[in-house]
C-alpha positions in Angstrom: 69.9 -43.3 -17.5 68.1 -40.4 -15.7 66.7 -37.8 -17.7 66.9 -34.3 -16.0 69.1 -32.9 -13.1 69.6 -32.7 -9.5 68.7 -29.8 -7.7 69.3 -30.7 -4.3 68.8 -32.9 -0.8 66.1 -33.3 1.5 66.6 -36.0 4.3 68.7 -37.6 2.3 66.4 -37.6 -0.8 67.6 -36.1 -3.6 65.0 -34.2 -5.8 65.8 -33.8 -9.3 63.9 -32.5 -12.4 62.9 -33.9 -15.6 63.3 -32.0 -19.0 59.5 -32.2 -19.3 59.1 -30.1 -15.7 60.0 -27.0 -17.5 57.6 -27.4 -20.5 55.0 -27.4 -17.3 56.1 -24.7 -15.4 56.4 -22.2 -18.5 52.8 -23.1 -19.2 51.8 -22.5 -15.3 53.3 -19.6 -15.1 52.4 -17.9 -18.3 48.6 -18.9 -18.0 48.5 -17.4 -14.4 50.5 -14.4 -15.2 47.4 -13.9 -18.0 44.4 -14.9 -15.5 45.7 -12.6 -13.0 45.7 -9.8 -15.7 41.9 -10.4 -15.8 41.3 -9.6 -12.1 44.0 -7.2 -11.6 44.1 -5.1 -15.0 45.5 -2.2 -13.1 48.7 -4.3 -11.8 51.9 -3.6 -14.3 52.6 -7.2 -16.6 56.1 -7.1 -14.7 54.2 -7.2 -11.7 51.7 -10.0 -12.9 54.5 -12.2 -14.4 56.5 -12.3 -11.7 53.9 -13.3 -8.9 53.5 -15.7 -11.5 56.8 -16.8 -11.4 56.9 -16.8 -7.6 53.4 -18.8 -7.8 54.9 -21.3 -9.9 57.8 -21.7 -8.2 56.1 -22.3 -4.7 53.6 -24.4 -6.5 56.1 -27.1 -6.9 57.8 -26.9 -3.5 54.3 -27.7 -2.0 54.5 -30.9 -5.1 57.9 -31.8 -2.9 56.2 -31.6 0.4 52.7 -34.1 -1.2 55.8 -36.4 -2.2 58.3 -36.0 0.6 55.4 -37.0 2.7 55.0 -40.4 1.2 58.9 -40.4 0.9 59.6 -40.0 4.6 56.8 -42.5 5.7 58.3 -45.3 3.3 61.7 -44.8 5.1 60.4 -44.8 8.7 59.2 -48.1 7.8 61.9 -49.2 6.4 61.3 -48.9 2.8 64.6 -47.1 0.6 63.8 -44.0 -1.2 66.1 -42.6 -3.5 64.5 -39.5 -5.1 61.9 -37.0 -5.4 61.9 -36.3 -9.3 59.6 -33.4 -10.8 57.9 -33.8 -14.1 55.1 -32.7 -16.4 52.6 -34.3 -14.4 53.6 -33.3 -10.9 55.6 -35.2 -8.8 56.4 -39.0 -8.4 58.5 -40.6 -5.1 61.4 -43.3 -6.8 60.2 -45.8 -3.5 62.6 -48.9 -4.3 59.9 -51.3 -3.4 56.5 -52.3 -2.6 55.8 -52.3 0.9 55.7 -55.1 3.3 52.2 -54.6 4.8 48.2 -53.0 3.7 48.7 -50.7 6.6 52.1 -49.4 5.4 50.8 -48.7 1.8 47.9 -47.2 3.3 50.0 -44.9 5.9 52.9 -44.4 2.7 49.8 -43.6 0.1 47.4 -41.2 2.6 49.9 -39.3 4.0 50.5 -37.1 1.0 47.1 -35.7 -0.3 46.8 -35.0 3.7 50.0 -32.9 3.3 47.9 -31.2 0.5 45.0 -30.5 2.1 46.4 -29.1 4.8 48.9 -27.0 3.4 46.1 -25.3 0.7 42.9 -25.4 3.9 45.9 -23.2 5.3 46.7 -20.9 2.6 43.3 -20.3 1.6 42.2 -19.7 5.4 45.0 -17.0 5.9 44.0 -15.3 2.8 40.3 -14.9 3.3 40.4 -14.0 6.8 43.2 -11.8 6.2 43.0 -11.0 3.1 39.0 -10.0 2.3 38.7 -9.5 6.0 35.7 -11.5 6.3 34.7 -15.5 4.7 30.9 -13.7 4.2 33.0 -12.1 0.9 33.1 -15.7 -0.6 29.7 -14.9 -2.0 31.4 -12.4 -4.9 34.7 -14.4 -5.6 35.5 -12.0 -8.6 35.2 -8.8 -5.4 37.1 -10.5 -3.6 40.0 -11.3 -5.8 40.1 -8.0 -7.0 40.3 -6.4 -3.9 43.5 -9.0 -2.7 47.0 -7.3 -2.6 49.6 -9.5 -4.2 50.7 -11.4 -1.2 47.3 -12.5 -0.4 46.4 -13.2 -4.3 49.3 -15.6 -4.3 48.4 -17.2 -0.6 44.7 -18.0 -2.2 45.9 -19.1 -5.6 48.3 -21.5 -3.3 45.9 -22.5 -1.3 43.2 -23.5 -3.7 45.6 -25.6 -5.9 47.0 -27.3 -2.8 43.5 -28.0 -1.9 43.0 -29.5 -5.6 45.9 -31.2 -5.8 44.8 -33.0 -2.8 41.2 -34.0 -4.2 43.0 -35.1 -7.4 45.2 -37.4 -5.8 42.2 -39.1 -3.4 40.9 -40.8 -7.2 40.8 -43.9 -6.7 42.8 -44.5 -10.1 45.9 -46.5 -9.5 48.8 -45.6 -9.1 47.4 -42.4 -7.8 47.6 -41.9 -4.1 43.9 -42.7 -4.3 44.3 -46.0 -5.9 47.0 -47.1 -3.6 44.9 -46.1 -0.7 42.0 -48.5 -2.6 44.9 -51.5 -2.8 45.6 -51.4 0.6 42.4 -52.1 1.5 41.6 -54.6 -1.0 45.1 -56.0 0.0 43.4 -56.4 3.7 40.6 -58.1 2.0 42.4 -60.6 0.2 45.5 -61.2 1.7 47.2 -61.0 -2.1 48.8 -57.9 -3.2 48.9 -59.2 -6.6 45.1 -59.8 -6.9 44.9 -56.7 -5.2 47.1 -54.5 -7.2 45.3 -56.0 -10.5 42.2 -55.0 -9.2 43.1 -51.3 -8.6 44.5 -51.4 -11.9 41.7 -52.3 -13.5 39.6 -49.2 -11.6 42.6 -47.1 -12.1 42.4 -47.9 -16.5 38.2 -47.0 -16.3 38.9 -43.6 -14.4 41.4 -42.8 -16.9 39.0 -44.3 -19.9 36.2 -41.9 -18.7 39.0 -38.9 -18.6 39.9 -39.6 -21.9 36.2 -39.9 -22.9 35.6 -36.4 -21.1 38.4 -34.5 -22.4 37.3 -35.5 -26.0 34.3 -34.3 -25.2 35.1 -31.1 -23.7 37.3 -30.2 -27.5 33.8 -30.9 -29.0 31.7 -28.4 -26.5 30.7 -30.5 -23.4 31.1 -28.5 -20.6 32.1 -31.1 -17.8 31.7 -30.1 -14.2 34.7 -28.9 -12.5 36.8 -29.4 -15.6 34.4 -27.3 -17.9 35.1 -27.2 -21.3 37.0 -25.9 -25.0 39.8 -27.6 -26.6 42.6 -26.7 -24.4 41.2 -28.4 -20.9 40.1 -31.4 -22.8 43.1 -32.2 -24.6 44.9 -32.0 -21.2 41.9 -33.9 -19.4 42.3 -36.8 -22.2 46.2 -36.4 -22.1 46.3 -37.2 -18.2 43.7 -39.8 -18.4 46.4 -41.3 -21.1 49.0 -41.0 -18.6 47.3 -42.8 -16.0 45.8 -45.6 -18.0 49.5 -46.4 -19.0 51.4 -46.3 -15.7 47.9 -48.1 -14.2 49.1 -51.2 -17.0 52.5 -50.8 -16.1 52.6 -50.3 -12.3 50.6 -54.0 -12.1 53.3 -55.3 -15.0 56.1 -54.5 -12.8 54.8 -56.6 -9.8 53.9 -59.1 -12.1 57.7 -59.5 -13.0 58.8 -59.3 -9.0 56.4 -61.7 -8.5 57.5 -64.1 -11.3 61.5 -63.8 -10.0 60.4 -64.3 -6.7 62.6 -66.7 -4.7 64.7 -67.1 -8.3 68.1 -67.1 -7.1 70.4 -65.0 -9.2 72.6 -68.0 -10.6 69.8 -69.7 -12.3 70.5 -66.0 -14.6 73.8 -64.3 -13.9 76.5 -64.6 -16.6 79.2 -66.7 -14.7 82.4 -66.1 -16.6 81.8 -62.5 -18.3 84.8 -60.7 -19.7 86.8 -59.0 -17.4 90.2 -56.7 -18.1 92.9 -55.2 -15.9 93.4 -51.8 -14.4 96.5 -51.0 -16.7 95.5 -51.1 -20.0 94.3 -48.0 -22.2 91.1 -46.5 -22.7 91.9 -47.1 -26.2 92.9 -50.8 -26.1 89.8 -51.3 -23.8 87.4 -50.0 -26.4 89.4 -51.0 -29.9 90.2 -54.6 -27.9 87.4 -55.4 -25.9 84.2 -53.4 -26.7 84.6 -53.7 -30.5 85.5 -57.4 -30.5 82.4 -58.8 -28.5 79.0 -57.6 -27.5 80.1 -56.3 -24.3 79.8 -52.8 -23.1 80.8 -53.7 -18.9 83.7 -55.4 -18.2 85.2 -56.3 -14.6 88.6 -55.3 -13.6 90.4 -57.9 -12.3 94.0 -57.1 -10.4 95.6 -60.8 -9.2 92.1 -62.2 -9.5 90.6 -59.4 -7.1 87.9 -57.4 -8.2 88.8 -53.9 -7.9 86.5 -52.6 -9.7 83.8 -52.3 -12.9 84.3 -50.5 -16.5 81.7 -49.3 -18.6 81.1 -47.8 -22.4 79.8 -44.8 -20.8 83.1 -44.1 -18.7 84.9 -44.4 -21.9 82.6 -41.7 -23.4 82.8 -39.4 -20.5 86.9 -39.2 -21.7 88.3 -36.8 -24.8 89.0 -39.3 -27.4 92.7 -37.5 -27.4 93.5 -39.0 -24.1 92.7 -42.5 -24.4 96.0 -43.4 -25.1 97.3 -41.7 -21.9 94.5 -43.1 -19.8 94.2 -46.5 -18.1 91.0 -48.4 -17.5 91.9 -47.8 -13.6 91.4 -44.1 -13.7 88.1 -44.3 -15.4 86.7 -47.6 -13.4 84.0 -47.2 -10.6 86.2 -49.0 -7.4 84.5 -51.9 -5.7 83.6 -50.0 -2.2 81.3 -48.0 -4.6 79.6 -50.8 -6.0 76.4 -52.4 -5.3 77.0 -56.6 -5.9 74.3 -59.2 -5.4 75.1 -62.3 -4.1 74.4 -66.2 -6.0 72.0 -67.1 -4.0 70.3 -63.6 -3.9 66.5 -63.2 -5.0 66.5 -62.2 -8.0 64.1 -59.5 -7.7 65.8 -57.8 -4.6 68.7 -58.0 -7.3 66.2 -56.1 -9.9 65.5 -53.5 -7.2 68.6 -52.7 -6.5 69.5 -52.5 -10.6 66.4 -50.4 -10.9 67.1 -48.0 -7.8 70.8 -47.2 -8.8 70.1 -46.9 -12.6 72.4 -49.4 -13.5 72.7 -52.0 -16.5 74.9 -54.6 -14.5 75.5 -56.0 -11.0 79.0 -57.9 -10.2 78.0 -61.4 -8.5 80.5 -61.9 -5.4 80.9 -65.1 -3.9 83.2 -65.1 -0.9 84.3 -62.1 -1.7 85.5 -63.3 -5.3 83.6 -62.8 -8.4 81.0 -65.1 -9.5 79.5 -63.6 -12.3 77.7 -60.6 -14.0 74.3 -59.8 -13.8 72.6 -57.7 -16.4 69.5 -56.1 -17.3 69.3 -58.3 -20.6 70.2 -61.6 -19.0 66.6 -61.2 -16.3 65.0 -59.8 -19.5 66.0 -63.1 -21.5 65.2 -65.4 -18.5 61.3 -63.4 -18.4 61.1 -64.3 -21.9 62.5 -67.9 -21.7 59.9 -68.4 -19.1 57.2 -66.7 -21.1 57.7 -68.6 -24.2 58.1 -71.9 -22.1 54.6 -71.5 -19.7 52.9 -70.8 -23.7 
């Protein structure tokens, strides 16, 4: 299930946010509210806070533009994207699938930290030359900033992050923009994207080893360039480096699984005569007859053996256990034009995708139009380890 909410629709492309994104943008905005308090003591705190706010706010539209970037290349070439979700580490793109060529990851992957980077060069241009009048002030940044109105203060602080957030994302570490960037090219080398992506995962873990290694440092003392040092910026530094040594592992995990259910049609897996029950009954005879009496929380709903739809647990859950007697299994059901089905022969990896991209636990099998089966999360998860415990 998705953690977080939707906020809106861009193109088509919903953004959402995580719970964690507002752990991140109290801490943003409180510690700029306080560093603008050290150039501009004589601004009131309501003053300072909410620039901050405003900052903060605009901060993480320009995260939507880095990722909308990469979102609306992958759908010019044909590549579903289904959301823009914001978290505690910025921004990711939910792209549905790897892309077909090097040149398209390279175009999908680039194209954001080039949104960046021109967005903050931008920002920070407008500020200085309107701002301090003159670039020659660069040479006493604390003057310069102190002499800034509020408008341009938050143009510059925009600008600079922008301008960071691009840099950041050109590491190499995969699966930052930077280590996708290095795949493609390694994928034009090699003519294997699974070599390739293994290899940029194996970069990707050392960048995020020497972060860690850094940001333990910096708690102890070590000033690091750019990053600097005391306990607060290397806890962060070591907790991003953690972050990106894991989804580095998991990012070439996942392709290892697509890989393995390549050209696996989704019969050798599917569940070909799961449980089903008709539209009429109760919620209550659904749960207290079905649900209780097997280890089934998805059931079909058959009608004259037409599938007209699919019932779940968590529709149950969504009704006041006071009206489950007066409900039927009909009202509650998701109809079949709002399904996504696989077919038999389907790959089953185009049928993990599409599980993957609509959150789902469970895909009807149709064949001919009638239903064939069930697939489920836990039958490809029980094949993967059928597999695995037969190749040992």
């Amino acid at each position: 299930m998705n953690r977080g909410f939707r906020i809106g629709r861009i193109f088509g492309i919903n953004i959402r946010i995580d719970w964690s994104w507002v752990f991140i943008f109290l801490l943003v905005t409180w510690n700029l509210s306080t560093a603008l308090g050290e150039f501009h003591s004589d601004w009131s705190p309501a003053l300072r806070l909410g620039l901050a706010l405003v900052a903060t706010i605009l901060f993480f539209a320009s995260v939507v533009a880095h990722e909308l970037a990469h979102s609306l290349m992958a759908k010019a070439r044909g590549v579903p994207v289904r959301s823009i979700t914001l978290h505690l580490f910025g921004g990711v793109s939910n792209i549905q699938r790897e892309p077909e060529s090097p040149q398209g990851e390279f175009l999908m992957a680039i194209l954001g930290p080039i949104t960046s980077l021109v967005i903050g060069a931008a920002l920070t241009w407008v500020a200085l030359m309107a701002g301090a009048g003159r670039l020659s002030a660069l040479s006493d940044p604390a003057k310069v900033l102190g002499q800034m109105s509020p408008l341009f203060t938050l143009l510059l602080w925009l600008g600079s992050v922008n301008v960071t957030l691009g840099l950041f994302n050109l590491i190499p570490g995969f699966p930052l923009d930077g280590g996708r960037v290095l795949r493609s090219i390694l994928w034009a080398m090699t003519d294997d994207l699974r070599r390739a992506t293994r290899w940029a995962s194996w970069v990707g873990q050392a960048i995020a080893w020497l972060m860690i290694v850094a940001g333990v440092a910096m708690t102890f003392g070590v000033r690091i360039p750019f990053f600097g040092t005391g306990l607060g910026n290397g806890l962060w530094l070591a907790f991003i480096g953690w972050f990106l040594n894991s989804a580095s592992a998991q990012s070439y995990q996942k392709l290892v699984v697509r890989d393995i259910l390549q050209d696996v049609p989704v019969a050798r897996m599917m569940r070909t005569s799961p449980p089903t029950v008709p539209p009429a009954i109760s919620i209550s005879s659904l749960v207290h007859d079905h649900v209780m009496r097997t280890d089934d929380h998805c059931f079909p709903v058959m009608e004259q053996d037409r599938l007209v739809g699919l019932v779940t647990l968590e529709d149950a859950r969504g009704v006041s256990r006071d009206a489950w007697d007066t409900t039927s299994v009909g009202q509650i059901m998701t109809p079949t034009d709002q399904l996504v089905t696989v077919r038999p022969d389907e790959d089953a990896a185009k049928a993990l995708d599409k599980l993957m991209g609509r959150d789902v636990r469970q895909l009807p099998v149709l064949r001919g139009g009638k239903l064939g089966g069930l697939l489920r999360r836990r039958d490809i998860v029980k094949w993967l380890q059928l597999e695995s415990e037969l190749s040992a």
